[in-house]
MIROVEX-812126 format. One record per atom (N, C-alpha, C, O): x, y, z; atom name; residue in one letter. Coordinates in steps of 0.05 Angstrom, whole numbers, always signed. Example, Ala and Ser with C-alpha at 12.3 -4.5 7.8 and 13.67 -1.06 7.14 Angstrom:
<recs>
u;v;w;site;code
+264;-114;+156;N;A
+246;-90;+156;CA;A
+264;-66;+156;C;A
+285;-66;+169;O;A
+257;-45;+142;N;S
+273;-21;+143;CA;S
+258;+1;+157;C;S
+268;+23;+161;O;S
</recs>
This chain:
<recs>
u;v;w;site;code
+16;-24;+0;N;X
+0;+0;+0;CA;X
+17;+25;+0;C;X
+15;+44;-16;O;X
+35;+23;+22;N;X
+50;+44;+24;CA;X
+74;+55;-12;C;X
+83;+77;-13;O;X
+77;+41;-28;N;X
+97;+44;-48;CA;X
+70;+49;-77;C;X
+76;+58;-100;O;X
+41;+40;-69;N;X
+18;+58;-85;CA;X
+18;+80;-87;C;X
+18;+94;-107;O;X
+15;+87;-57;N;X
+14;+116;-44;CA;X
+37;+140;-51;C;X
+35;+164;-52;O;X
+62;+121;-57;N;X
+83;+136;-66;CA;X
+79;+132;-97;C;X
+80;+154;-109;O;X
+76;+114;-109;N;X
+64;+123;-142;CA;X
+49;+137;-137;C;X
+61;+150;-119;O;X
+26;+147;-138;N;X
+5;+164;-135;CA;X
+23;+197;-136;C;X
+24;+213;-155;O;X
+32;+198;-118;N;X
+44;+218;-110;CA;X
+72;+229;-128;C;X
+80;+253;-129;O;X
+85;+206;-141;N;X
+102;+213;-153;CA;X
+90;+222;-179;C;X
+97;+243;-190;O;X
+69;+203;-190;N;X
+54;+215;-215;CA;X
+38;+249;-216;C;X
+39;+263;-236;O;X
+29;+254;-199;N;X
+28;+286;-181;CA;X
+43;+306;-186;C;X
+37;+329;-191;O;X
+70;+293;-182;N;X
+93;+309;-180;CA;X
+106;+306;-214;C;X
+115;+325;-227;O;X
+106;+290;-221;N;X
+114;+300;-251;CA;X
+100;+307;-265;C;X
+112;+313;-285;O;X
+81;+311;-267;N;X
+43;+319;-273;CA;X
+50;+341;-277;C;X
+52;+354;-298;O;X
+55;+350;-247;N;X
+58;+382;-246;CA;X
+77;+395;-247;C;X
+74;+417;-236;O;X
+102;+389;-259;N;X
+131;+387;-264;CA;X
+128;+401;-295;C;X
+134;+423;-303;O;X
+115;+376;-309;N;X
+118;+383;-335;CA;X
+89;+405;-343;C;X
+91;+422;-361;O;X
+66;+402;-325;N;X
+49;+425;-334;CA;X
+66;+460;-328;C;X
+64;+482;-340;O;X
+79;+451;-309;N;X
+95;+474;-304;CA;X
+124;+482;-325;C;X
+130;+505;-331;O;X
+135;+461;-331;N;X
+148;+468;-355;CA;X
+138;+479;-387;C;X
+149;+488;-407;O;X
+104;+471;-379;N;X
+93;+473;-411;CA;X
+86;+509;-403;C;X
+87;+524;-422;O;X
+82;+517;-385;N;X
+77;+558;-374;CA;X
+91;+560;-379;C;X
+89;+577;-397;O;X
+113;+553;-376;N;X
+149;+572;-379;CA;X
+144;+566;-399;C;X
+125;+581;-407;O;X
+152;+546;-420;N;X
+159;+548;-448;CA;X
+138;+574;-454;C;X
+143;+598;-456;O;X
+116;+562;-457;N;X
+99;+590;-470;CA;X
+98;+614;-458;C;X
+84;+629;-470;O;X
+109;+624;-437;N;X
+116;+642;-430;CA;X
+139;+654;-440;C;X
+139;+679;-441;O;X
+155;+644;-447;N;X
+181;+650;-462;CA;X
+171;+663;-491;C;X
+173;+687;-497;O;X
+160;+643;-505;N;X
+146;+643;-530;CA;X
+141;+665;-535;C;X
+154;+681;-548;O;X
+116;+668;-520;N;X
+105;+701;-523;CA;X
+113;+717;-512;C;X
+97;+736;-511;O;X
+138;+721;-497;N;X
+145;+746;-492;CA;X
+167;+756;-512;C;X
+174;+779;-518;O;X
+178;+725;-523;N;X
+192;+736;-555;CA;X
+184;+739;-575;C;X
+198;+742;-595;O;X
+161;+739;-574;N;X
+134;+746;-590;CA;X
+137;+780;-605;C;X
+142;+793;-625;O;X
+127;+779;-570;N;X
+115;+811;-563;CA;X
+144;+824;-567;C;X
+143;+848;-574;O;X
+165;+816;-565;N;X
+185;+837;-562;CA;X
+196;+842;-597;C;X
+195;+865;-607;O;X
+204;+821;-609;N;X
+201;+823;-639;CA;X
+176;+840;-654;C;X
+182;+853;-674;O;X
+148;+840;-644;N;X
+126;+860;-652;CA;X
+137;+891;-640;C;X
+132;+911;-653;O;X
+150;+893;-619;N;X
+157;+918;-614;CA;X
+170;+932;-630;C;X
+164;+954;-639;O;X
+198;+913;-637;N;X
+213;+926;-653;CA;X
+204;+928;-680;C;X
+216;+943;-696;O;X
+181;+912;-686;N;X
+176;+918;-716;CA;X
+164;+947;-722;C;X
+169;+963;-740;O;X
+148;+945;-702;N;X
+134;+971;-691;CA;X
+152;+993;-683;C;X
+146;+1014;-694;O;X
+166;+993;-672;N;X
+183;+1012;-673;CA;X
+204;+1022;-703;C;X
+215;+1044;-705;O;X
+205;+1008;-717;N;X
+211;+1009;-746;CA;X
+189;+1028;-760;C;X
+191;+1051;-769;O;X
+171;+1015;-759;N;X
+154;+1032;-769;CA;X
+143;+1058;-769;C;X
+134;+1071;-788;O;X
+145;+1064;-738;N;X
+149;+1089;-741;CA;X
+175;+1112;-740;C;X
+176;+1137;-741;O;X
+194;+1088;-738;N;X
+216;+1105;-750;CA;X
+218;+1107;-776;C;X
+236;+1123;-782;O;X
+209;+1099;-791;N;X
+202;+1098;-826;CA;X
+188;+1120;-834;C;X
+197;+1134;-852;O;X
+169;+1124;-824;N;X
+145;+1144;-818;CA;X
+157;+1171;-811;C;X
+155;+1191;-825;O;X
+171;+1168;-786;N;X
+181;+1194;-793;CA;X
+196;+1212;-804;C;X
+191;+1236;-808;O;X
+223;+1196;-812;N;X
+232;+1188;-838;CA;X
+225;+1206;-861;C;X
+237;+1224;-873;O;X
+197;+1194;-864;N;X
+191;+1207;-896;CA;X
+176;+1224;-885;C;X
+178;+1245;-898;O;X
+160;+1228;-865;N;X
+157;+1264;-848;CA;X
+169;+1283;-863;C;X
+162;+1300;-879;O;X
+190;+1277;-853;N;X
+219;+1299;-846;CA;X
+224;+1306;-875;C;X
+226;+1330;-881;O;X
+225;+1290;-890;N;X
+236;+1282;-914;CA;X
+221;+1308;-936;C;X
+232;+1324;-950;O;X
+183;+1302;-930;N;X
+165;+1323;-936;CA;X
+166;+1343;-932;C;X
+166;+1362;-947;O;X
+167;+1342;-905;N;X
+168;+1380;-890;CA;X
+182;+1393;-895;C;X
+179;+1417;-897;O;X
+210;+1375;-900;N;X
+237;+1390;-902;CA;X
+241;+1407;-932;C;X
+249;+1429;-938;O;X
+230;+1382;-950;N;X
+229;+1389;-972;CA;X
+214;+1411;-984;C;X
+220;+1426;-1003;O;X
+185;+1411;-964;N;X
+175;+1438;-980;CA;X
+171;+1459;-964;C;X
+155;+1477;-969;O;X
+193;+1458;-936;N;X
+198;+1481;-917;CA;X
+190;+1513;-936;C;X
+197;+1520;-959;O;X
+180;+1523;-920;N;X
+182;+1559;-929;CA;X
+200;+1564;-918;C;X
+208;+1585;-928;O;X
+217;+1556;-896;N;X
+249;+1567;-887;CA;X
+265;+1563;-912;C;X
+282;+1580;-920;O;X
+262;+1541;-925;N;X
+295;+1539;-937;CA;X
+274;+1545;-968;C;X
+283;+1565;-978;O;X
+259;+1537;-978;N;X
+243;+1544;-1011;CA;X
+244;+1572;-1010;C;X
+240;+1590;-993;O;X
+253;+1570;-1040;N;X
+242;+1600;-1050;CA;X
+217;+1607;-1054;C;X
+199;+1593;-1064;O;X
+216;+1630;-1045;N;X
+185;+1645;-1039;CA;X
+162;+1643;-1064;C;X
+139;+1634;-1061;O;X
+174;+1654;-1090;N;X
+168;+1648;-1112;CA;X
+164;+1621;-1121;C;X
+163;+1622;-1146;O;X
+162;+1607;-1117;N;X
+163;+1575;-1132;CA;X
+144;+1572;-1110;C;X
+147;+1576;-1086;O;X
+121;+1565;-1127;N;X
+102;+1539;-1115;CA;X
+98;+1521;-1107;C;X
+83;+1514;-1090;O;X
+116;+1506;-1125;N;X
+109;+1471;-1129;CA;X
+125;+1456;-1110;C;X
+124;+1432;-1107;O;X
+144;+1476;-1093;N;X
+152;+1461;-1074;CA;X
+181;+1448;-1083;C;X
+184;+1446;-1107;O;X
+201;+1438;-1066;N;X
+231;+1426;-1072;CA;X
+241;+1442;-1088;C;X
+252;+1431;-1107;O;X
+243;+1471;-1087;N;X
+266;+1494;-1097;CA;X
+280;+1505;-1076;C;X
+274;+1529;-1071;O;X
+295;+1496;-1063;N;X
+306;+1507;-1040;CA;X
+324;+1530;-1042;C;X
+335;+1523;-1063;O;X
+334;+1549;-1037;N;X
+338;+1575;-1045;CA;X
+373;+1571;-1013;C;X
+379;+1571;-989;O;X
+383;+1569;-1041;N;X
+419;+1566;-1032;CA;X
+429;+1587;-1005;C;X
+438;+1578;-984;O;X
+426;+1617;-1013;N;X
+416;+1631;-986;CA;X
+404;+1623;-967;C;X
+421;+1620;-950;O;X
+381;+1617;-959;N;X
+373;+1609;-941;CA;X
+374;+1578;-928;C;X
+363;+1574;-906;O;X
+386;+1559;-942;N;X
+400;+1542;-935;CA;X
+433;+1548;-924;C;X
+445;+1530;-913;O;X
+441;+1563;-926;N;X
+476;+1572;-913;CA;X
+465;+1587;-894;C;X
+482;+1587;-876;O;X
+446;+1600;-886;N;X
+437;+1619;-858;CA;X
+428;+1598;-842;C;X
+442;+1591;-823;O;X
+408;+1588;-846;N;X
+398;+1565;-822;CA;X
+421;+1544;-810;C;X
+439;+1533;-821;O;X
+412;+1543;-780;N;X
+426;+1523;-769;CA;X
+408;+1498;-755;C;X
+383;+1494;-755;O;X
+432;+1480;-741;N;X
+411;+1457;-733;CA;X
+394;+1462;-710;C;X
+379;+1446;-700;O;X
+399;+1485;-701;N;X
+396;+1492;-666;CA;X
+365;+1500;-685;C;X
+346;+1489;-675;O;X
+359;+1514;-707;N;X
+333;+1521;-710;CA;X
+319;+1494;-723;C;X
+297;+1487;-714;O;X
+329;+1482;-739;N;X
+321;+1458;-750;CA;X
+303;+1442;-724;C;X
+280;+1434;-720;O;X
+326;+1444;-710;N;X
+311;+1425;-687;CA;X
+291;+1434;-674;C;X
+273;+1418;-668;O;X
+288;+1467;-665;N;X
+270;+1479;-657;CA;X
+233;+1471;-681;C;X
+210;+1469;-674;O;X
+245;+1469;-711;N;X
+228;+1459;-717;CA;X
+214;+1429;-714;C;X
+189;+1427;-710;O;X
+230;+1407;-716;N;X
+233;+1391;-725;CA;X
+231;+1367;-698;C;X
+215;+1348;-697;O;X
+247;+1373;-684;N;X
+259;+1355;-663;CA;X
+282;+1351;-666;C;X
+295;+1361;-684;O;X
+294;+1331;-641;N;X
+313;+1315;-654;CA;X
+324;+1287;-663;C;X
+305;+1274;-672;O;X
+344;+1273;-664;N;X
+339;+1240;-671;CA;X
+341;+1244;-700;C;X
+335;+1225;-713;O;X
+350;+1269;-715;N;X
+350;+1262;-747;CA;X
+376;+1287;-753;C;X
+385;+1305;-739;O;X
+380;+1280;-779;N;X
+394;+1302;-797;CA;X
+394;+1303;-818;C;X
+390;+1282;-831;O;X
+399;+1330;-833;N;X
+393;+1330;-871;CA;X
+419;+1336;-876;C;X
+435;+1350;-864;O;X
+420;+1322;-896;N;X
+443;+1337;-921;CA;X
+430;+1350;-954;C;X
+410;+1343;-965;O;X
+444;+1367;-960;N;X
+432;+1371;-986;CA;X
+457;+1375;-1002;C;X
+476;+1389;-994;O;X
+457;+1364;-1023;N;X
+483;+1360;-1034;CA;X
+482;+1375;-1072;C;X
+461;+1372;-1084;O;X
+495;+1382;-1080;N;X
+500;+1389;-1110;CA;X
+513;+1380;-1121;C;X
+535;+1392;-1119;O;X
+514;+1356;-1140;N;X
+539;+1340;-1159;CA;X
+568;+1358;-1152;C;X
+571;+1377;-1136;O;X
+582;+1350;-1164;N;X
+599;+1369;-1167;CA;X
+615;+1393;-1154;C;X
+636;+1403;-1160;O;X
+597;+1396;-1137;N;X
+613;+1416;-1109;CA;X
+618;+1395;-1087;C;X
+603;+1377;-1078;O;X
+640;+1402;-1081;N;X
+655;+1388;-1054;CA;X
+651;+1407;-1029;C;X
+645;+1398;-1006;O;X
+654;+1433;-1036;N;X
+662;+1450;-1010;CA;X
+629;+1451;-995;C;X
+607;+1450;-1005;O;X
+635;+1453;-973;N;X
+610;+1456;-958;CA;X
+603;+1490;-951;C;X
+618;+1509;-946;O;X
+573;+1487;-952;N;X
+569;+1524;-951;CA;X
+568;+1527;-923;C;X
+552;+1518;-906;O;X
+586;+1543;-922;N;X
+591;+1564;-894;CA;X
+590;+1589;-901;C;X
+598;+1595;-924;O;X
+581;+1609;-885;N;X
+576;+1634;-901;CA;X
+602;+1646;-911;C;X
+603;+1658;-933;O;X
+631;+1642;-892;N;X
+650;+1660;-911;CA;X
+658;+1642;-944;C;X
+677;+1650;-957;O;X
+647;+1625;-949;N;X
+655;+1604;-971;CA;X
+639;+1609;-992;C;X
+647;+1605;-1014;O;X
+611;+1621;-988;N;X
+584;+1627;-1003;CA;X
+585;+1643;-1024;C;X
+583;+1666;-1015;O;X
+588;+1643;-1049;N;X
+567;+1624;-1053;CA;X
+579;+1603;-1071;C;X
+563;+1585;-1077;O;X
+602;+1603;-1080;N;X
+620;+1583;-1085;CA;X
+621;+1549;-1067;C;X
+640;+1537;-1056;O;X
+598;+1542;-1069;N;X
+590;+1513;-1053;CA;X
+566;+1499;-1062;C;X
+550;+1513;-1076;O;X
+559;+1472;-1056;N;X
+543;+1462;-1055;CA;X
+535;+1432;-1037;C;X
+522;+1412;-1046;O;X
+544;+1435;-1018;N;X
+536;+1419;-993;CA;X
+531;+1428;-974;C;X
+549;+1443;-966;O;X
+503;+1424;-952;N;X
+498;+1434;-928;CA;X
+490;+1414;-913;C;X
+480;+1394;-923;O;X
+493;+1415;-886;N;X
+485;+1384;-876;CA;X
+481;+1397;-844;C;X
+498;+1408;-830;O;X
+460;+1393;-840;N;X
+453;+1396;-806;CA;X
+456;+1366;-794;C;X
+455;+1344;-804;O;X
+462;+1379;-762;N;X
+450;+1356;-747;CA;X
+469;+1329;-747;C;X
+465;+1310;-732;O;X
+487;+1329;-763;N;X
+493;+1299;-771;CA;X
+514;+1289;-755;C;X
+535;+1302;-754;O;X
+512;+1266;-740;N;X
+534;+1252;-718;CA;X
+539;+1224;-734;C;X
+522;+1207;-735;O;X
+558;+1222;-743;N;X
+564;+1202;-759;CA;X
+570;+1171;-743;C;X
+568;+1147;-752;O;X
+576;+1183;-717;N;X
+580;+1159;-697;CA;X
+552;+1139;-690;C;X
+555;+1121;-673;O;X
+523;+1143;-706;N;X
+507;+1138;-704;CA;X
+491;+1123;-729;C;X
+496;+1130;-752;O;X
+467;+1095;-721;N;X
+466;+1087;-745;CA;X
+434;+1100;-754;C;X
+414;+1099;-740;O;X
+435;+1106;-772;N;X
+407;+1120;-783;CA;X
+394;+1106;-804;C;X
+408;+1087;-814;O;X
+367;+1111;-816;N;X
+348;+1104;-827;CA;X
+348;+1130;-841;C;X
+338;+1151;-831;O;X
+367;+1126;-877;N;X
+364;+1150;-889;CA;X
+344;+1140;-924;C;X
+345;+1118;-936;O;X
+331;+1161;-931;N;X
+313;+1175;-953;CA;X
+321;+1195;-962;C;X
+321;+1215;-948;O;X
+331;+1196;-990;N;X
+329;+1223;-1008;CA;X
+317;+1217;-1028;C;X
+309;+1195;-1034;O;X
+313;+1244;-1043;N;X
+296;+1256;-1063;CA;X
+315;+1271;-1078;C;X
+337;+1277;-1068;O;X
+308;+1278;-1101;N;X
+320;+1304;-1123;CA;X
+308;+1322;-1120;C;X
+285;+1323;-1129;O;X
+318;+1345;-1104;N;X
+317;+1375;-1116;CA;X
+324;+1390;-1127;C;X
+347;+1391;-1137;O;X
+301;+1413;-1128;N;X
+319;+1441;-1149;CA;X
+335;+1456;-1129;C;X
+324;+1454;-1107;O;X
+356;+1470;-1127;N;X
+369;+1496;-1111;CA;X
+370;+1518;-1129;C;X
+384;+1516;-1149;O;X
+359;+1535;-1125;N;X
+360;+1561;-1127;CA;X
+386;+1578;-1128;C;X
+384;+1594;-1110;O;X
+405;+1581;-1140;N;X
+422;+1596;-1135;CA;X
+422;+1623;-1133;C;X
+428;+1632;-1156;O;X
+417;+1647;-1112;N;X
+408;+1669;-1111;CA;X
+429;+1689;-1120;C;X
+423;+1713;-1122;O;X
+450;+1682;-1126;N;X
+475;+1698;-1129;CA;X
+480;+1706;-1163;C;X
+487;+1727;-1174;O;X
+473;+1676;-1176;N;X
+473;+1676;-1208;CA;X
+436;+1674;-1213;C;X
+432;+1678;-1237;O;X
+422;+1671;-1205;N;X
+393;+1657;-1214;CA;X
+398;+1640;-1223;C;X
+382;+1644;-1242;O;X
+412;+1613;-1231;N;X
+421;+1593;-1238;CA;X
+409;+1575;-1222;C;X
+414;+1581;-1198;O;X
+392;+1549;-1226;N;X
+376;+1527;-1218;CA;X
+391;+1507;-1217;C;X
+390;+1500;-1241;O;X
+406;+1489;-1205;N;X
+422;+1470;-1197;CA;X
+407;+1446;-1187;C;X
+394;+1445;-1166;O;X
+410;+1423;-1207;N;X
+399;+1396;-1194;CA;X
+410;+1385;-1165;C;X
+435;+1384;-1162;O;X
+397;+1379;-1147;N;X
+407;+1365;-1113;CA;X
+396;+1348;-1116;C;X
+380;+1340;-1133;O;X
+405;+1338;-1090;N;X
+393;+1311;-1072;CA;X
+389;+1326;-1040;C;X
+405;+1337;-1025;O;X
+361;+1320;-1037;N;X
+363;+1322;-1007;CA;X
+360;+1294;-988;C;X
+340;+1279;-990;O;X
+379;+1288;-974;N;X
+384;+1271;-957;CA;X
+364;+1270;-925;C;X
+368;+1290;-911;O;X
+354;+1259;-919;N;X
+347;+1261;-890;CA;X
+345;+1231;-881;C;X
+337;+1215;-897;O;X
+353;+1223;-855;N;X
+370;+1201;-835;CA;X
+354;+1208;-814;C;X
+351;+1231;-805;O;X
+339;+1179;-804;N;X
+333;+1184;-777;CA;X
+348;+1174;-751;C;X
+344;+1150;-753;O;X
+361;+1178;-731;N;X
+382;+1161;-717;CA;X
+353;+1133;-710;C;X
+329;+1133;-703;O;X
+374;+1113;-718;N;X
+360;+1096;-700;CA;X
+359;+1085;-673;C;X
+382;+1079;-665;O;X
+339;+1081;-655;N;X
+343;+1085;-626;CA;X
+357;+1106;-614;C;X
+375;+1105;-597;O;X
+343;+1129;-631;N;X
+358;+1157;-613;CA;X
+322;+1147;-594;C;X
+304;+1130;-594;O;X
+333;+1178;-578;N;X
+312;+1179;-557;CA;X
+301;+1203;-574;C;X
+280;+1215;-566;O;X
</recs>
């Protein structure tokens, strides 16, 4: 009787051994579930903002010429005056633009102006980003001369 009593009891105990190993496993499961859905989710709307930035930036009234409508004529002047301290005041932070012109190397700083065609806010290179560009027009205010670009915009990934 007494070595029944101990089957009984041992079947009990691995019963509830392995029901208890079958919680953990699925506990595990779905919490690597849920954490993979985060990060996808979190992609997403780093994507999202991304091409935000990408829009706004592009058809900014800070940096477009006043005259042009249609938007993506950015006006070379007012791209070498702006800095990132206002960008960000627009914008936030966690991103940076470049805007670039074939063919010019030198970057516009105002004593360099207007002999340039690269401007770039914001940008920490020590960081990995989620970048989008587009073709724009630049405005050259010095010649009236229309110059093909690229505007660049990068979102850091897992900035805060």
């Amino acid at each position: 009787m007494k070595t029944k009593g101990q089957m009984h009891m041992m079947e009990y105990v691995l019963l509830s051994f392995f029901v208890l190993l079958i919680i953990v496993v699925v506990t595990f499961f779905l919490t690597g579930w849920q954490i993979s859905s985060t990060r996808s989710e979190r992609r997403e709307v780093e994507y999202q903002k991304a091409e935000f930035l990408l829009r706004t930036i592009a058809n900014s009234p800070y940096i477009n010429r006043n005259t042009y409508k249609e938007g993506s004529m950015l006006e070379d002047s007012k791209l070498t005056s702006i800095t990132c301290e206002e960008f960000q005041t627009l914008y936030g932070t966690g991103w940076y633009a470049e805007i670039e012109i074939p063919g010019f190397n030198d970057a516009c700083l105002p004593d360099v102006y207007p002999l340039c065609g690269s401007w770039s806010y914001c940008k920490d290179e020590s960081k990995e980003a989620m970048i989008f560009d587009i073709p724009v027009n630049i405005y050259r205010k010095m010649t009236g001369a229309v110059d093909a670009g690229f505007l660049r915009v990068g979102v850091y990934i897992n900035a805060n």
